[in-house]
C-alpha positions in Angstrom: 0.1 -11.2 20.0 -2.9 -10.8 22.4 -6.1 -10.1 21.0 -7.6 -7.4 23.2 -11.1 -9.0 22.7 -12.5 -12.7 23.3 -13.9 -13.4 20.1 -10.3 -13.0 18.5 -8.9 -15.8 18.6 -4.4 -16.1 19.1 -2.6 -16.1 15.6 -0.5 -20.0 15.5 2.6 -20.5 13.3 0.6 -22.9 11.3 -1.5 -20.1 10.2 1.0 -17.8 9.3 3.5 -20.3 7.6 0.3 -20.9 5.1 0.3 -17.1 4.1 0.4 -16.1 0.4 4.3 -15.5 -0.6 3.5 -11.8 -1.9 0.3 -9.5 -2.0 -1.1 -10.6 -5.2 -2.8 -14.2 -5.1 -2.6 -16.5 -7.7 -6.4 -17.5 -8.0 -7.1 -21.5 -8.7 -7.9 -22.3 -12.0 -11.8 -22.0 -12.3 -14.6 -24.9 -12.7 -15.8 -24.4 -16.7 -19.0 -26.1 -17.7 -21.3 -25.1 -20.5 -23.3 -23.4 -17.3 -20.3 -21.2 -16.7 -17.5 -20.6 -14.5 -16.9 -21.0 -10.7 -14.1 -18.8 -9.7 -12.7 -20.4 -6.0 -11.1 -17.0 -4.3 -10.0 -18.4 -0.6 -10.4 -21.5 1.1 -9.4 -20.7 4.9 -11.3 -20.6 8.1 -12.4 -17.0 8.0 -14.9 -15.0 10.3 -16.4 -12.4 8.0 -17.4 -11.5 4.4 -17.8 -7.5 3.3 -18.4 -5.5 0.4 -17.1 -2.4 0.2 -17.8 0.4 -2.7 -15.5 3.5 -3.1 -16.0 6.6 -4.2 -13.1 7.9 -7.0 -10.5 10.0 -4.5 -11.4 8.5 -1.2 -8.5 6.6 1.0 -9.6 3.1 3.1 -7.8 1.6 5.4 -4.8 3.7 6.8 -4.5 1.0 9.9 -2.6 -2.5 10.4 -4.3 -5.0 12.5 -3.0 -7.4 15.6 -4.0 -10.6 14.4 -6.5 -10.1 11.4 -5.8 -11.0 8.3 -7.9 -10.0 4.4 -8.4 -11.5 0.8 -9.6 -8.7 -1.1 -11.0 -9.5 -4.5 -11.6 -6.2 -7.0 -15.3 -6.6 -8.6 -14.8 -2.9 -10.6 -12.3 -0.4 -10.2 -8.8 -0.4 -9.5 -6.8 0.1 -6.0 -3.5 1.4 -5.4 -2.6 -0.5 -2.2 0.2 0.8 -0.3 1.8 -1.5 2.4 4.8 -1.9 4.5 6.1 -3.5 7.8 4.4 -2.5 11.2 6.8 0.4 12.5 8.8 0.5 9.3 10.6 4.1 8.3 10.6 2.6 4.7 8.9 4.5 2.1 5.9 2.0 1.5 5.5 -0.3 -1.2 2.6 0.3 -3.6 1.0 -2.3 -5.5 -1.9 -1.7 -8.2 -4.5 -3.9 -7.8 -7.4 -4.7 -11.2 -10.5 -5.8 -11.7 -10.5 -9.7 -11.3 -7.2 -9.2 -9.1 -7.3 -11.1 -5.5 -5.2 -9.7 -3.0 -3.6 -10.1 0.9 -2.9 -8.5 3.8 -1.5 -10.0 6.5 -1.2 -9.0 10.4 1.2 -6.3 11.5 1.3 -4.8 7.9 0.4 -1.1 7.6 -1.6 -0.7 4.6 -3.6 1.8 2.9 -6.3 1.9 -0.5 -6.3 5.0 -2.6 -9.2 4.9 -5.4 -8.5 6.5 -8.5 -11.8 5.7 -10.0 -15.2 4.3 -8.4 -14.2 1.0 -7.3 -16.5 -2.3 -5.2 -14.3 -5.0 -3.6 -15.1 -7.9 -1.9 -13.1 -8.3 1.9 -12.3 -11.9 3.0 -11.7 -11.6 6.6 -10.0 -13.8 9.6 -11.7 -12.0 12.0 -15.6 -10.5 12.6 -16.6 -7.6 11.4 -18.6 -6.5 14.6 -17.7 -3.2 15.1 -15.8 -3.7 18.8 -14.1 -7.2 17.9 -12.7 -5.2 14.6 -11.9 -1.7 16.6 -10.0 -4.3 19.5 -7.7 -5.5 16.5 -7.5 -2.7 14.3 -4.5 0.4 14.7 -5.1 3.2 13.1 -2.3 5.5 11.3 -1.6 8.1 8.6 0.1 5.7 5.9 -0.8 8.2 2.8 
C-alpha cells in the first residue's frame, strides 16, 4: 500500500494483525459508579473523530479506502452496513448495525450505509479527516 498523501502514514502488520475478528465489536465492559457509566469505545492511535447524522433513505459511504481504517458507534438509528472484499464479485455481506452497536471497517473493504430511519453515528478514524488527506485514501464505487 502507498498512501498517495504525506500525512498517511504506511499500514504495518502489527496494525492489521490487532484488527477486530468480525464487523461488530465487542465493547469493554463499562466503569459504573453512583455518578454513572463510562463507556470505553476504541483505544488505538487514531487521527480523527466525526459525527455524522443521516437522513431516513440516504446511502454513505459507497468507497473502500487504501490504508484507513473506522470504529463507528450508532448514537440513534440503525445502519444496514453492506461490506465485502476490495474487487470481490461476491454478493456483499450486510450487517445491521443498533443503537449502542460499535462497529469496523477495515482497509480494502468495500462498504456501504443505507439508513432506514434518521440515524447520528459517531466515526473513529485512522486517518484525518482533511478533505485531500481523506480524498488521497478514499475509492469511490457503486456498492448499493
Amino acid at each position: 500500500m502507498n498512501p498517495e498523501h504525506p500525512l498517511i502514514r504506511p499500514l504495518t502488520q502489527a496494525e492489521i494483525k490487532d484488527f477486530p475478528a468480525g464487523v461488530i465489536v465487542k465493547m469493554p465492559e463499562p466503569f459504573v459508579d453512583d455518578r454513572g457509566i463510562i463507556q470505553p469505545l476504541v483505544d488505538e492511535n487514531m487521527s480523527s473523530a466525526v459525527l455524522i447524522s443521516s437522513k431516513k433513505g440516504s446511502v454513505r459511504a459507497n468507497h473502500w479506502h487504501e490504508t484507513d481504517w473506522h470504529y463507528c458507534y450508532v448514537i440513534e438509528g440503525k445502519i444496514k452496513y453492506s461490506h465485502r472484499v476490495k474487487d470481490s464479485n461476491e454478493s456483499p455481506e450486510i450487517t445491521i448495525v443498533n443503537k449502542g452497536e460499535l462497529f469496523f471497517t477495515p482497509p480494502l473493504v468495500e462498504h456501504a450505509m443505507e439508513f432506514e430511519e434518521d440515524t447520528v453515528f459517531l466515526t473513529l478514524g485512522r486517518n484525518s479527516r482533511i478533505q485531500e488527506v481523506y480524498e488521497a485514501d478514499v475509492k469511490r464505487i457503486k456498492l448499493v
